[in-house]
C-alpha positions in Angstrom: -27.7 118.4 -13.3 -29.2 115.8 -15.9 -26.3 113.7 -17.6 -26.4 112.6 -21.0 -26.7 109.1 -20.2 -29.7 109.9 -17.9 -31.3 112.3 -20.6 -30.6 109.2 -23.5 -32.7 106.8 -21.1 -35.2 109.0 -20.9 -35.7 109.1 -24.5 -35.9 105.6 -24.5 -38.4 105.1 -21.8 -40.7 107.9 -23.8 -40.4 105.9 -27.1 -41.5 102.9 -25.6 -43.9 104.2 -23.5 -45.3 106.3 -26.5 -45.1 102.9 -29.0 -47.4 100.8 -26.2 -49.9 103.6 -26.2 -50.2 104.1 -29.9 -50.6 100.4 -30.3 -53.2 100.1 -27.7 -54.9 103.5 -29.5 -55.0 101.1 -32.8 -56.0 98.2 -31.1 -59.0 100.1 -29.6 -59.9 101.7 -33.7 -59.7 98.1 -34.9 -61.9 96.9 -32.5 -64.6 99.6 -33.4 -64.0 98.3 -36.8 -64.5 95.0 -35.8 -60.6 93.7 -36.9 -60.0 91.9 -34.3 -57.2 89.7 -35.9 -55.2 93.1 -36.2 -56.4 94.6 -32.6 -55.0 91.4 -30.9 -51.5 91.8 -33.0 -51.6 95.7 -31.9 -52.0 94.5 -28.6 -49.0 92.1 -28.6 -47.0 95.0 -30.1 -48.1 97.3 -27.2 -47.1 94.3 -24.8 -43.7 93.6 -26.1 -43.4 97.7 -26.3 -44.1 97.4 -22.8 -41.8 94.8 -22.2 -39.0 96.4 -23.6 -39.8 99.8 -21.5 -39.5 97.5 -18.2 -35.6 96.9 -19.5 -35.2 100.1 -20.4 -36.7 101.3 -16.6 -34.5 98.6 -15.1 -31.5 99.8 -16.9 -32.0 103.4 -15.4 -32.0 102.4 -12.0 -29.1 105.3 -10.4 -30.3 107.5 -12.8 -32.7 110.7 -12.0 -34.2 110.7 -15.5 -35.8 114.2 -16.2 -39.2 115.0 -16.4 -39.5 116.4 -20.3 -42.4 118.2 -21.6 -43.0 116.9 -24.8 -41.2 119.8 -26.8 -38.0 118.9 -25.2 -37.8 115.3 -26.7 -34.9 115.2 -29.5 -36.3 112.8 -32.0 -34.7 111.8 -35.5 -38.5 111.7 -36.6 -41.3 114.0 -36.0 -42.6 111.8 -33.5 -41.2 109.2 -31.3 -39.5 106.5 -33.4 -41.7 103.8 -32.7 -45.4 105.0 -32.7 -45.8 105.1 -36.7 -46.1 107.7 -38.9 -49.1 109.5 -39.4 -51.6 108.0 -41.5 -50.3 104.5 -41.9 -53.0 102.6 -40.2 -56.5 102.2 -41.8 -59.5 100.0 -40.3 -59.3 97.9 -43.5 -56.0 97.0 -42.9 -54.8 93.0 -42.6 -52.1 91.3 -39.9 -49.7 91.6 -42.7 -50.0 95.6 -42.9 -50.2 95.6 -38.9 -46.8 93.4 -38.7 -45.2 95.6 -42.1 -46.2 99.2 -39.9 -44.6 97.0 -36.7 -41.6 96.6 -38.7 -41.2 99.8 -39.4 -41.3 101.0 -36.2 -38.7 99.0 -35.1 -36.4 100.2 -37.4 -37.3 103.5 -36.9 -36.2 102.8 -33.3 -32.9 100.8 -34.3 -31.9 103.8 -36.5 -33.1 106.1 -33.3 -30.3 103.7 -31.4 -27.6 103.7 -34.2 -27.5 107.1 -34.5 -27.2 107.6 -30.8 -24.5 104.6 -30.6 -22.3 106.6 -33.7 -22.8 110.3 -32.4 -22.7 110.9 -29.0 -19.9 112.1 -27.3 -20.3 110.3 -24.2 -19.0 106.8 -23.9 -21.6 105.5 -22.1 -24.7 106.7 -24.2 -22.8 105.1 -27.2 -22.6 101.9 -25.2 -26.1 101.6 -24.2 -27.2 103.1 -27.6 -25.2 100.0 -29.1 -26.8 97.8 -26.9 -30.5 98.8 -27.3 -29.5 98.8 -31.3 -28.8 95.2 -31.5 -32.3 94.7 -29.6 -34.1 96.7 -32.1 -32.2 94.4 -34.7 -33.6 91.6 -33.4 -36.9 92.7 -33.1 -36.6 93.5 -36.9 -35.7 89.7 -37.9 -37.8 88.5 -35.6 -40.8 90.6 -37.5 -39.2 90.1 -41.2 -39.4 86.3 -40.4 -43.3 86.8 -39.0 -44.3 88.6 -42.0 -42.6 85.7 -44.3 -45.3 83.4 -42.2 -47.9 85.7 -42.9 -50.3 85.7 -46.3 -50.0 89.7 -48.2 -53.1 90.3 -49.4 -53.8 90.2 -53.2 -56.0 93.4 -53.3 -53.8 96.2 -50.8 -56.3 99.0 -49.2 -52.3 101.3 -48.8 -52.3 100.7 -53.0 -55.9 101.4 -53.9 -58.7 101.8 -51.0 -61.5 101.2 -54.2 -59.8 98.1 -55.6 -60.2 96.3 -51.8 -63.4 98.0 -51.1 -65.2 96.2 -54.4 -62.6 93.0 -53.2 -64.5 92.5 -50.2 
């Protein structure tokens, strides 16, 4: 029989595993685009992704994790937390949209955690929830204060794809 603990870890192994593959995915589209600034930052996003799956893996050691088909996932977003919604990444976009979609991503996944921490019913999932929550925190103001470091661009493709097409 799966536990809840074992079935929450397994959600949290997917969302990571699912955030390093997107950001390779975007990585590999910037590159045909030739953006590499922005396919080297989605790469770093897919590393530290991948990073964070390890901890997650390591924390499940004792745990038969289930195998879920992809229907089976429970996500508080139509996709995995972490892989960014539909549609927000464009080939014209700059390091500051690639760290602003990162950032959202990570607090889709710290919401993800909250929620889990706040509503389960099993004392253990809440704990760990708690615990991956204040990691996601982190990884938001550690991305808040990289954006602060990072130049917006004055003409925004998100805003008005014409306006930075004629910029350029």
């Amino acid at each position: 029989m799966t536990t809840k603990v074992a079935l929450f870890l397994a959600h949290a192994l997917a969302m990571e595993h699912e955030a390093a593959d997107r950001y390779d995915e975007l990585a590999d589209t910037m590159e045909v685009h030739n953006n590499m600034e922005v396919a080297e930052l989605f790469r770093q996003m897919a590393k530290f992704s991948r990073l964070h799956g390890a901890s997650v893996a390591a924390r499940s050691n004792g745990h038969e994790l289930p195998k879920l088909k992809s229907w089976q996932y429970r996500w508080n977003t139509p996709e995995p937390p972490e892989v960014g919604a539909p549609g927000a990444a464009h080939y014209m976009m700059t390091a500051w949209h690639a760290l602003d979609f990162a950032l959202e991503n990570e607090k889709r996944g710290h919401r993800f955690y909250a929620d889990e921490a706040s509503g389960s019913d099993d004392a253990e999932v809440r704990a760990l929830a708690a615990e991956m929550a204040e990691e996601e925190e982190e990884h938001v103001a550690e991305l808040e204060k990289w954006i602060a470091r990072t130049p917006k661009p004055e003409h925004d493709w998100a805003e008005d794809p014409d306006e930075a097409l004629v910029a350029d």
